[in-house]
TORMARTOR-437767 format. One record per residue: x negated, y negated, z negated of N, C-alpha, C in turn. Coordinates in steps of 0.001 Angstrom, whole numbers, plus 524288, in hexadecimal, padded with zeros to 5 digits. Atoms other than C-alpha are relative to their C-alpha. Last residue first. Layout:
REM TORMARTOR-437767
XYZXYZXYZ/...
END
This chain:
REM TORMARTOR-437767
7FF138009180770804B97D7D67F2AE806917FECF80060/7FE0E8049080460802F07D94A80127801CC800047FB5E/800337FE8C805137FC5F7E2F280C4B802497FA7F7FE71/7FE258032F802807FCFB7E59981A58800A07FFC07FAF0/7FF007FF438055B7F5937F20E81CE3801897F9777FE29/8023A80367801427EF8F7EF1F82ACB801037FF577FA46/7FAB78004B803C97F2217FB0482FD17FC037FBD47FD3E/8019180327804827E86B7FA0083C59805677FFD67FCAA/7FACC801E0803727E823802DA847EE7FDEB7FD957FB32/7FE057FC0B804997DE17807468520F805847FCA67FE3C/7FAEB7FF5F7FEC07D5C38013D85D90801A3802E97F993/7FECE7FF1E7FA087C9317F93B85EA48071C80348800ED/803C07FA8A7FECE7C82C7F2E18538080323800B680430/802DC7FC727FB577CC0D7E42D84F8F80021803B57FF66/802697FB537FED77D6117DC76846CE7FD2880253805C9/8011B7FDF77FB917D9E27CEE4845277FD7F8054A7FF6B/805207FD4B7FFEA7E07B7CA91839877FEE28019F8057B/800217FAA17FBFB7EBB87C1A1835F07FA8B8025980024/7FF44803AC7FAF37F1207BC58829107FBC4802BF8058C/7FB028002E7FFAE7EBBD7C4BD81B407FE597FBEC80606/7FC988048F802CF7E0A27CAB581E72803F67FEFA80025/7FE4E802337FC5D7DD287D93E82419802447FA867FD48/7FC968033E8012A7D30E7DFD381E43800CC7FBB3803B2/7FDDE805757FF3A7C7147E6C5821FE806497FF057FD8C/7FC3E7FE087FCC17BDE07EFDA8195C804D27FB1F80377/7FAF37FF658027D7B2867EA32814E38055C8004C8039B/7FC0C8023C7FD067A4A87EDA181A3E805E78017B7FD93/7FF47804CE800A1799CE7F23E811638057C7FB6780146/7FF618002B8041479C9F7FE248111C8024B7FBAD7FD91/8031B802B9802D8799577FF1782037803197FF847F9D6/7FEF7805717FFDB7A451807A5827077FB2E7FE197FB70/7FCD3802B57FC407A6438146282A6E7FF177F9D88009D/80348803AC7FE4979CE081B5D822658018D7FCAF80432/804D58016D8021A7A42E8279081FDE7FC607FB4080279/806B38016B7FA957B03282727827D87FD107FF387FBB9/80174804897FF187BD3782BE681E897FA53800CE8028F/8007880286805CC7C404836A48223D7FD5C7FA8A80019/8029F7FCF7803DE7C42083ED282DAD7FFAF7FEEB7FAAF/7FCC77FCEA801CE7D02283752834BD7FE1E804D77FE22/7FD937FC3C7FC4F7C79B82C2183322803878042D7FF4B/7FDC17FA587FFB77C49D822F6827E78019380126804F2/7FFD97FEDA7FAC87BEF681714823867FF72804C78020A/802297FCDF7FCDF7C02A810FC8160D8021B80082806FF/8063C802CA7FCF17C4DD8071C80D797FCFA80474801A8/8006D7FC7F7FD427CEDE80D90804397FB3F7FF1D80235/800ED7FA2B803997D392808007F88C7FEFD8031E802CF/803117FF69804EC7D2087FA557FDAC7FE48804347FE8F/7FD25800AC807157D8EA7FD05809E97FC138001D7FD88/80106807327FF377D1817FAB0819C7802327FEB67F8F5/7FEB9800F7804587D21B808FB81E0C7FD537FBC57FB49/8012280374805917CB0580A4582960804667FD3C7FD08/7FC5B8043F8027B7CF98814BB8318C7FCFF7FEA47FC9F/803297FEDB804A67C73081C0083CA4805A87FA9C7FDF4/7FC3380515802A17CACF81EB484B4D7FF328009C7FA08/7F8F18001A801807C0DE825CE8503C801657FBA77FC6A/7FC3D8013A7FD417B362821348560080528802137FFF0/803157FD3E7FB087A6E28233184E198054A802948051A/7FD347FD257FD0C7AB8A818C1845A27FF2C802548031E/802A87FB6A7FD9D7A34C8116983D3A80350803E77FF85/7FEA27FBF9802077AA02804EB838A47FD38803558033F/803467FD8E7FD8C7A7567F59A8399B802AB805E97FE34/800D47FB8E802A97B1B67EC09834697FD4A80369802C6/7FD487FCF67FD737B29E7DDB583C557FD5D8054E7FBF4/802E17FD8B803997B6D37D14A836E27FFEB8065180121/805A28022D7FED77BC4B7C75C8406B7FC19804497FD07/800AF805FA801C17CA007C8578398A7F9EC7FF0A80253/7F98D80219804547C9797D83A8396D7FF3F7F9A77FEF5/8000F80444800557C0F57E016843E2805A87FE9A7FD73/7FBB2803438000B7BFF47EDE6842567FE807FC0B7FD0F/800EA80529803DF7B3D87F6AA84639806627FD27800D3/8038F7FFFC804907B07A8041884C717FEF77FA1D7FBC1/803868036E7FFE37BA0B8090F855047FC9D7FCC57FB94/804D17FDC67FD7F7C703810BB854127FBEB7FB017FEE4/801ED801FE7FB0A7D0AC80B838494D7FBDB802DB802A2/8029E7F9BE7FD447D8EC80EDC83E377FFCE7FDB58064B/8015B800CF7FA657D8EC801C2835117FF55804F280129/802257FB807FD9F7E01E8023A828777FFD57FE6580513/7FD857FB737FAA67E14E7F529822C37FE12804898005A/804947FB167FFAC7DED17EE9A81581800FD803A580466/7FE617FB147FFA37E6AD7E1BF8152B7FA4480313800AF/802637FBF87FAB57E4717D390811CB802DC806EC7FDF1/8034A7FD1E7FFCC7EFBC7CD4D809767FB878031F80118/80427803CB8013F7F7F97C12380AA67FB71803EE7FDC8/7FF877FF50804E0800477C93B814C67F9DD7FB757FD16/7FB41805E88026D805457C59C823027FE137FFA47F97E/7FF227FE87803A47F8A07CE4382849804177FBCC7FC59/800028034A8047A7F7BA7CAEB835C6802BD8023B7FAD6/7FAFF7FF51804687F2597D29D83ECA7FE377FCA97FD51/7FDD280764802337EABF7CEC584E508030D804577F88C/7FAF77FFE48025D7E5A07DC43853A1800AF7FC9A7FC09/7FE4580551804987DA327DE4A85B1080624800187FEA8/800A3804EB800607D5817EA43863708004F7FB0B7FB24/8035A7FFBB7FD4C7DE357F4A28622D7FCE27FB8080338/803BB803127FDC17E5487F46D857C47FC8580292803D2/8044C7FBC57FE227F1E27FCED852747FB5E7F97780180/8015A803757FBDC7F8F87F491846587FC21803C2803BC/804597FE0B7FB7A7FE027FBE483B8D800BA7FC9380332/802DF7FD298030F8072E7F8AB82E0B7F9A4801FC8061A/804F8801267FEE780DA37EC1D8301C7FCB9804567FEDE/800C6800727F919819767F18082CB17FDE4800108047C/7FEFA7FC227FD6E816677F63381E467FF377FEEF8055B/7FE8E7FFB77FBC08107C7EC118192B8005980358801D8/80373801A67F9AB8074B7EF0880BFE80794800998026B/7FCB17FDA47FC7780A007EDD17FE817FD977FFA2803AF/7FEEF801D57FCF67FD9D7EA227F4AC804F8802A68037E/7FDAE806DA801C27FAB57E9FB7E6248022E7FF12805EF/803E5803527FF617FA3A7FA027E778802787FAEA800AB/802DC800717FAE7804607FF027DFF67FC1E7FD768019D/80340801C07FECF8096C806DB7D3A17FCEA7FF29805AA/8055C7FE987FC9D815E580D227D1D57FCAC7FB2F7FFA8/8035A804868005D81FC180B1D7C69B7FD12802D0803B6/806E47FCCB7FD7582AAF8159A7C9527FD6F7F9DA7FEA8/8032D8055D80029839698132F7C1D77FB0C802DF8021D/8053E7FFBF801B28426581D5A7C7177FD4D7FBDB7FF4B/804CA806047FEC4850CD81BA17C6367FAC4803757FE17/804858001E8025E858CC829947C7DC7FBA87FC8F802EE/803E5802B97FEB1865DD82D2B7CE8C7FC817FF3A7FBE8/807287FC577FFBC86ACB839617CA0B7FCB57FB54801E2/800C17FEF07FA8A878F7832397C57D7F9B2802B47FFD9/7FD067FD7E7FCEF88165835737B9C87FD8E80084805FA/7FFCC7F96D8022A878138342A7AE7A804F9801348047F/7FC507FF998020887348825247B5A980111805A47FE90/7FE8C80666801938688D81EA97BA2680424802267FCFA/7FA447FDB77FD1E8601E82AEE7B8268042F7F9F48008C/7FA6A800AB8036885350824C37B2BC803E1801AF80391/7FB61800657FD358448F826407B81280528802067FC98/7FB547FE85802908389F8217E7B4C8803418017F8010F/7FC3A803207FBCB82AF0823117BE008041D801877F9D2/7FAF27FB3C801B881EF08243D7B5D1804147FDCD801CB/7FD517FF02806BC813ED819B27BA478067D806A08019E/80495803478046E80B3B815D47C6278033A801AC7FAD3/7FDAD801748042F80FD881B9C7D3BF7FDA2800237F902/800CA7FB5E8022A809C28178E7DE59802707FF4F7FB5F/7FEA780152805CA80B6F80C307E9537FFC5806897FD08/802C17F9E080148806FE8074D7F3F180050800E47FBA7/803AA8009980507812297FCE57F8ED7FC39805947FF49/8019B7F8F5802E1816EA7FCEA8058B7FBB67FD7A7FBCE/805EB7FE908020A81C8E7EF7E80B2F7FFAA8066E7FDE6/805B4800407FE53825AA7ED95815527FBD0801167FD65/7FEE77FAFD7FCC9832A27F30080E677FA0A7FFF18047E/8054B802307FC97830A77E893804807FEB98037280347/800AA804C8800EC83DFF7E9C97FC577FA707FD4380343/7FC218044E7FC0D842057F7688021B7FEBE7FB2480004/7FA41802C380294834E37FD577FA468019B7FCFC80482/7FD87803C37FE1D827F6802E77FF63805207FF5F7FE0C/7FB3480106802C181DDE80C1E7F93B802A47F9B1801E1/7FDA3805AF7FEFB812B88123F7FE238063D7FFF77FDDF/7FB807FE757FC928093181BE77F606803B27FC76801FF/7FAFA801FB7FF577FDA681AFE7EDBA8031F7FFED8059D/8022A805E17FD667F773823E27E7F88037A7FD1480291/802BA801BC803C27FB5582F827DDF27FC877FB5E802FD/805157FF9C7FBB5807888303A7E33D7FBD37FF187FC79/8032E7FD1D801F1815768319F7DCA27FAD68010E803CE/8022E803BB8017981F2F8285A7E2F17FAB6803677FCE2/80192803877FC9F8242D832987EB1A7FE917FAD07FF11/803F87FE147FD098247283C0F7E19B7FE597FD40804C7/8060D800558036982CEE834577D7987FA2C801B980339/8028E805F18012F836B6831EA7E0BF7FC1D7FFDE7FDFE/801A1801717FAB48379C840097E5107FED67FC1E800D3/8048B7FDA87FFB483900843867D6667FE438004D80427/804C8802C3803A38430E83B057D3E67FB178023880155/800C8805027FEBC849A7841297E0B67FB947FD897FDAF/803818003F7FBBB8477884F4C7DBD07FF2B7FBD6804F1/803997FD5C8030C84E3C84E867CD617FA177FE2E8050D/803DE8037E804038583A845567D1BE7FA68800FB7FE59/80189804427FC6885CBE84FD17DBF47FD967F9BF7FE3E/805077FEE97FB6585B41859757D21E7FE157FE14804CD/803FB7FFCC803158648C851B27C8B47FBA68013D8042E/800617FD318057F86E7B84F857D1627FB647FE647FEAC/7F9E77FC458010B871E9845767DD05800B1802DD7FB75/7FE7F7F8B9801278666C83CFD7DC29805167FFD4801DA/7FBED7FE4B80041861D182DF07E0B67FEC48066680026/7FE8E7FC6F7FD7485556828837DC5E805A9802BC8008B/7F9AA7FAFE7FF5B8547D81C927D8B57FF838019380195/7FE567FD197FB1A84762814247D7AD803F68042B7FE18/7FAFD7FCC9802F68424C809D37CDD28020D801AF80460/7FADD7FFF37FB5583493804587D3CE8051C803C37FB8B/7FBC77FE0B8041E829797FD5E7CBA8805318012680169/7FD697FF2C7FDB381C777F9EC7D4C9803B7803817FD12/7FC0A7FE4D80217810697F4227CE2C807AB8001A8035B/7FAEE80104802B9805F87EFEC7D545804118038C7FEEB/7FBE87FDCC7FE057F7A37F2DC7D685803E17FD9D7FE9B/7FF5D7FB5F803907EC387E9DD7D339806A38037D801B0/7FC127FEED803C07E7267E1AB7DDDF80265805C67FD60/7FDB97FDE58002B7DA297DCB17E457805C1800C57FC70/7FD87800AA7FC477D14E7D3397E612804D28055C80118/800897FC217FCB87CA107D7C17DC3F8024F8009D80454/7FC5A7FE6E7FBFE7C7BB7C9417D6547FF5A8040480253/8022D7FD8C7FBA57BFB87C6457CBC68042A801DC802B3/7FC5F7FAF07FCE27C5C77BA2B7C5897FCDC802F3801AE/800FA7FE477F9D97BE407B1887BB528034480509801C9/801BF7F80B7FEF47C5857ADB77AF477FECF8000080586/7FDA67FBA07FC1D7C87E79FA07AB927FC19803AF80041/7FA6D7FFE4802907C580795367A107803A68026280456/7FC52801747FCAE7B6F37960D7A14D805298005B7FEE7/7FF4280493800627ADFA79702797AB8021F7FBF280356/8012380184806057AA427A5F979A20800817FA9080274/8059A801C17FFA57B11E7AA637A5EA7FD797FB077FA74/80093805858040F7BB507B55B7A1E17F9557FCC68029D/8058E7FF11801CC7BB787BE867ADE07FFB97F9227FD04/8006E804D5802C67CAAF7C22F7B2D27FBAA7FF7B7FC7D/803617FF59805637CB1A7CE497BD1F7FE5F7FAB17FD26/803C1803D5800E27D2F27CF3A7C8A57FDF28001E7F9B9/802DA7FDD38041C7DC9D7D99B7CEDB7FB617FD407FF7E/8065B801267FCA67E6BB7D1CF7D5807FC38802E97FC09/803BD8046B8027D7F3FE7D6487CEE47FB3E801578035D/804A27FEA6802B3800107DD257D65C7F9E67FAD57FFDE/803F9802387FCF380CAC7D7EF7D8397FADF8021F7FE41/805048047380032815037E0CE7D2057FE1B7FDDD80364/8057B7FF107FDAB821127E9947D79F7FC447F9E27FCFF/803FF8044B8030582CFF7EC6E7D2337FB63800978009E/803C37FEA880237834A67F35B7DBC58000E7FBCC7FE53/806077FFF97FD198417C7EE587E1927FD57801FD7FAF1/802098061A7FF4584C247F5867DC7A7FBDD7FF0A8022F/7FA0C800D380283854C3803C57D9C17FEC87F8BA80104/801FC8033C804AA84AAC808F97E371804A27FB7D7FDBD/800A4806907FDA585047813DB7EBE27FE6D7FD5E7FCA3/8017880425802A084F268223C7EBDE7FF847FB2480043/7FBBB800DE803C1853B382E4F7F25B7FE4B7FAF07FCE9/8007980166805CE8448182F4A7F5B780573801647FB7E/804277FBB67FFEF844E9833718035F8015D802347FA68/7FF107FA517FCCC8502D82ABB8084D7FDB5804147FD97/7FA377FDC07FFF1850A1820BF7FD87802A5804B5802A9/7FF4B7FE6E804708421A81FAC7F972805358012C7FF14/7FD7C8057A8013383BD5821078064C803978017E7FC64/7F92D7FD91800428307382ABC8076E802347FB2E7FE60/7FBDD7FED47FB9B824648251780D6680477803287FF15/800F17FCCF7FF6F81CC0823637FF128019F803D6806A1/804867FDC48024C8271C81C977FBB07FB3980533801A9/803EF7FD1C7FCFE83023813D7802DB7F9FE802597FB16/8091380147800108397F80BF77FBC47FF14806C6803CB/804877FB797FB3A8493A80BCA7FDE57FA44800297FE07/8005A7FD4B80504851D28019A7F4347FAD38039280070/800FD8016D805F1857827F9867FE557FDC8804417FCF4/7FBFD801B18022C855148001080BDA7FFEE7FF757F92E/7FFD07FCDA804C5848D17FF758133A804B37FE557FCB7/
END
C-alpha cells in the first residue's frame, strides 16, 4: 500500500477515491469498561469488570484532488459517501496495511480549500470504532479433521466456523449443535452469537446454555469433521 492510500469500505482512496491522507490517523487506545463502587471504610473502590471495551476514536485529514469546481463538487462528495454508513464498515490505512479497523462515522466532516487558486480540498472526518482491529492475512483456514493455530495476539478471538457435522472441538472443549446435515455457520462475535444456514438462522441449534467458542491467545487445537475456520485475529 502506497504512502498515504487507505482502504475504505473496498474502494481505495487514491485510485477510486482521488484521495490520500495528508497523515497518519489519530487513533485512541480504547478504555476497559469497568465500574468504581465506594466501599464504606475502606480506602479503595471495588471494580466490576465487563470485560469488555469502549469504542475508539479515529481522527483522519484527507485530500482530495480536483481540476474545477464540479470535479471538487463530486469527489468531496464521493469521499463523504463512502465513509457514510449507518454500521460499521472496514477501514485500513498505508501505516498498518495488515490490520482492518471497523469503523463508522461519528461527527460532521470539515472541509477547507487549501488554497483560492487550487480545487484541492482537506477533509477533517472523526469516525468511531470498535476497540478492536483484526489481521487481515491470516483470515481462513479449510479443516478437515484437526487443525493445530496459533493466535500470535494477547487477545482471544471470536471465529466464524462453516462446517458439516454436528459438534466442534476447541482446546479439549467440545460445542454440541443440531444439524440435520448441511453445512451451517456458527458465528462466534459478541454482537452476534448465533447459528445460521443459507435459510437463515437455525431455530434451536444449540443449548442456551452453552457458550460460544473462542480461540486463545498462543496455540489452539481445533475439531469437526470438515469445513473452514476464519479465525478473526484480533488486537487493541
Amino acid at each position: 500500500m502506497k504512502k498515504g492510500d487507505f482502504l475504505i469500505n473496498g474502494k481505495t482512496g487514491m485510485l477510486e477515491l482521488n484521495s490520500f491522507l495528508e497523515s497518519y490517523p489519530t487513533i485512541t487506545i480504547p478504555k476497559r469498561k469497568k465500574t468504581f463502587q465506594a466501599i464504606e471504610g475502606a480506602s479503595s473502590q471495588a471494580i466490576l469488570d465487563e470485560n469488555a471495551y469502549d469504542n475508539r476514536e479515529i481522527n483522519l485529514s484527507i485530500i482530495v484532488r480536483a481540476n474545477n469546481e464540479l470535479d471538487r463538487t463530486m469527489r468531496v462528495s464521493a469521499l463523504v459517501s463512502a465513509f457514510d454508513s449507518a454500521n460499521y464498515i472496514d477501514f485500513t490505512y498505508y501505516g498498518e496495511p495488515n490490520f482492518t479497523y471497523k469503523i463508522t462515522n461519528a461527527d460532521v466532516i470539515s472541509q477547507v480549500r487549501l488554497s483560492r487558486i487550487s480545487y484541492w480540498t482537506q477533509l477533517t472526518l472523526k469516525l468511531s470504532a470498535q476497540a478492536f482491529k483484526y489481521y487481515v492475512p491470516e483470515s481462513s483456514f479449510d479443516v478437515n479433521g484437526t487443525i493445530e493455530l496459533f493466535n500470535r495476539f494477547e487477545y482471544e478471538s471470536s471465529p466464524l466456523i462453516i462446517m458439516t457435522g454436528n459438534s466442534v472441538t476447541i482446546n479439549n472443549e467440545t460445542f454440541n449443535y443440531n444439524n440435520s446435515g448441511s453445512t451451517i455457520k456458527i458465528d462466534c462475535d459478541e454482537e452476534q452469537q448465533d447459528v445460521f444456514d443459507d435459510s437463515g438462522v437455525i431455530e434451536n441449534a444449540y443449548d442456551i446454555t452453552q457458550k460460544f467458542p473462542k480461540l486463545r491467545s498462543g496455540n489452539n487445537t481445533i475439531s469437526f469433521t470438515s469445513g473452514k475456520i476464519y479465525p478473526r485475529w484480533r488486537t487493541i
